[in-house]
C-alpha positions as CSV (number, residue, x, y, z in Angstrom):
1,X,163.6,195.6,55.2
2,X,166.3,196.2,52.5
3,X,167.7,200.1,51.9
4,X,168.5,200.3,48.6
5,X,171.8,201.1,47.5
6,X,172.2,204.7,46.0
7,X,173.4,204.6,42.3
8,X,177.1,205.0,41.7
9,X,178.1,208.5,42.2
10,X,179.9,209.1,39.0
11,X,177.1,208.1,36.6
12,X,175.8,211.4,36.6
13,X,179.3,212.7,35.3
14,X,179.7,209.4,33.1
15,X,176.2,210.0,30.8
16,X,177.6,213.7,30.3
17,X,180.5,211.9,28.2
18,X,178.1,209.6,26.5
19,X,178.2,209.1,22.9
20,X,175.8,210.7,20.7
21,X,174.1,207.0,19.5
22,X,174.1,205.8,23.2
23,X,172.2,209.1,24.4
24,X,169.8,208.6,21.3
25,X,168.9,205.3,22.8
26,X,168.7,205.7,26.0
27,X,165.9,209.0,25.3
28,X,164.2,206.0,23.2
29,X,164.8,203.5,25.2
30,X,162.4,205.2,28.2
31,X,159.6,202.7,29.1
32,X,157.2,205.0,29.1
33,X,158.1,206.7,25.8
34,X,156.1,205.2,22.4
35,X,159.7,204.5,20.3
36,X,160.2,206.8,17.4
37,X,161.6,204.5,15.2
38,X,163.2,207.4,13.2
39,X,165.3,208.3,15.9
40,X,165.6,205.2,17.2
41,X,167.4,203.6,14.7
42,X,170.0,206.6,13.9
43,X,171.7,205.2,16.6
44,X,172.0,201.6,15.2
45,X,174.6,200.9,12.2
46,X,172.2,199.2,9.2
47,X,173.9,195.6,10.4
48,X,174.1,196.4,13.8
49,X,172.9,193.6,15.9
50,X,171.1,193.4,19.5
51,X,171.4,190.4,21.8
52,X,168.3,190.5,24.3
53,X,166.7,187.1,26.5
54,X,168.6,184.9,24.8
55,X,168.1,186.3,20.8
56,X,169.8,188.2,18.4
57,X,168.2,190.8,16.3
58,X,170.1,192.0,13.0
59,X,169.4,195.1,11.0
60,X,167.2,197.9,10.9
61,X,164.1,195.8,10.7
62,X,164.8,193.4,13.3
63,X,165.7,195.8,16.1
64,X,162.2,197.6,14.9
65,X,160.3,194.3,15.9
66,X,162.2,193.9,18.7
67,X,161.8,197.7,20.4
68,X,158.0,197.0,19.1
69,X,157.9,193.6,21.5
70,X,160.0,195.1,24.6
71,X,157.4,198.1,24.4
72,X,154.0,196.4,24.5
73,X,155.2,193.3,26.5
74,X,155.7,194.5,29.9
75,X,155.6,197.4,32.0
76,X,158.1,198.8,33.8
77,X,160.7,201.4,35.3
78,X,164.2,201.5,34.7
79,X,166.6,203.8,36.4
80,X,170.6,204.0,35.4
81,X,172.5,203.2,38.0
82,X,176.5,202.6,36.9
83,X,178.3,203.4,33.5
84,X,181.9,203.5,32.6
85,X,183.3,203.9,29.1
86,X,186.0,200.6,28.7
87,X,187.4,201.9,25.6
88,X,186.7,204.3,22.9
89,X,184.3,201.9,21.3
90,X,182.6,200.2,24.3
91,X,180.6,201.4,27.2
92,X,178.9,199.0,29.9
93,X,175.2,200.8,31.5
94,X,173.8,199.0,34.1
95,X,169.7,199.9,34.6
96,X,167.5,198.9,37.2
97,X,164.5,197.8,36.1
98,X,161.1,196.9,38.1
99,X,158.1,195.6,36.8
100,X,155.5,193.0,35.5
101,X,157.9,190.5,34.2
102,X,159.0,187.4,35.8
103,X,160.8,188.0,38.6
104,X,159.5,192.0,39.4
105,X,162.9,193.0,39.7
106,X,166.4,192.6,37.8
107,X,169.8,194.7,36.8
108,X,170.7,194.8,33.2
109,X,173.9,195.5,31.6
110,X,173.9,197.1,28.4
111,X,177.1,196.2,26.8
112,X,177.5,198.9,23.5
113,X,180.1,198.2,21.2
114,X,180.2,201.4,18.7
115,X,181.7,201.4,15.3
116,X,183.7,203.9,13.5
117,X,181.4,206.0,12.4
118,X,180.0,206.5,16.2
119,X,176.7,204.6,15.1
120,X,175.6,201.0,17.9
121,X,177.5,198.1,15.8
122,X,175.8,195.6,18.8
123,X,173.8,196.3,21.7
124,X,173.7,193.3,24.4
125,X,171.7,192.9,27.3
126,X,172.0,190.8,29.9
127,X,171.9,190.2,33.6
């Protein structure tokens, strides 16, 4: 039998410091929530970019399809387990996700790299 490790204590206090975009995709981001595109893409710059499984997404459009895909294509749960803010303009977010997909089971970082205006310039995701 495995315990499972408690998520890092100072997430709690890290998502209070989150910026505004971040916050806006992470309510979005929920996999049980149906996306509101609106919303959803206030938090992406118009030639923001998303790296997900291998493929890059650019623009408004393209991050549309992809949220569409990751929506309908698996079901899951995902709970936040670490953040820390590198810099002004980047933030890692590790989330624990389990589900139908291959494997059942996997930790994804969410590297965000913010522009000046506070808006997602890229959005990777990755094991």
């Amino acid at each position: 039998m495995t315990i499972p490790t408690p998520p890092d204590p100072s997430v709690a206090e890290t998502v209070k410091h989150l910026p505004h975009a971040i916050t806006t995709y992470l309510r979005e981001d929920q996999p049980d929530r149906r996306p509101n595109h609106a919303d959803l893409l206030t938090a992406f710059a118009p030639d923001a970019t998303v790296t997900d499984d291998g493929n890059t997404y650019s623009g408004h459009d393209e991050i549309r399809a992809w949220r569409d895909k990751t929506t309908n294509e698996f079901t899951y749960t995902a709970e936040l387990t670490h953040a820390v803010k590198l810099d002004d303009i980047h933030w890692d977010l590790t989330h624990h996700l389990v589900g139908n997909f291959p494997g059942g089971e996997v930790d994804l970082i969410y590297r965000f790299t913010l522009n000046p205006n506070g808006e997602i310039a890229a959005l990777e995701i990755a094991p």
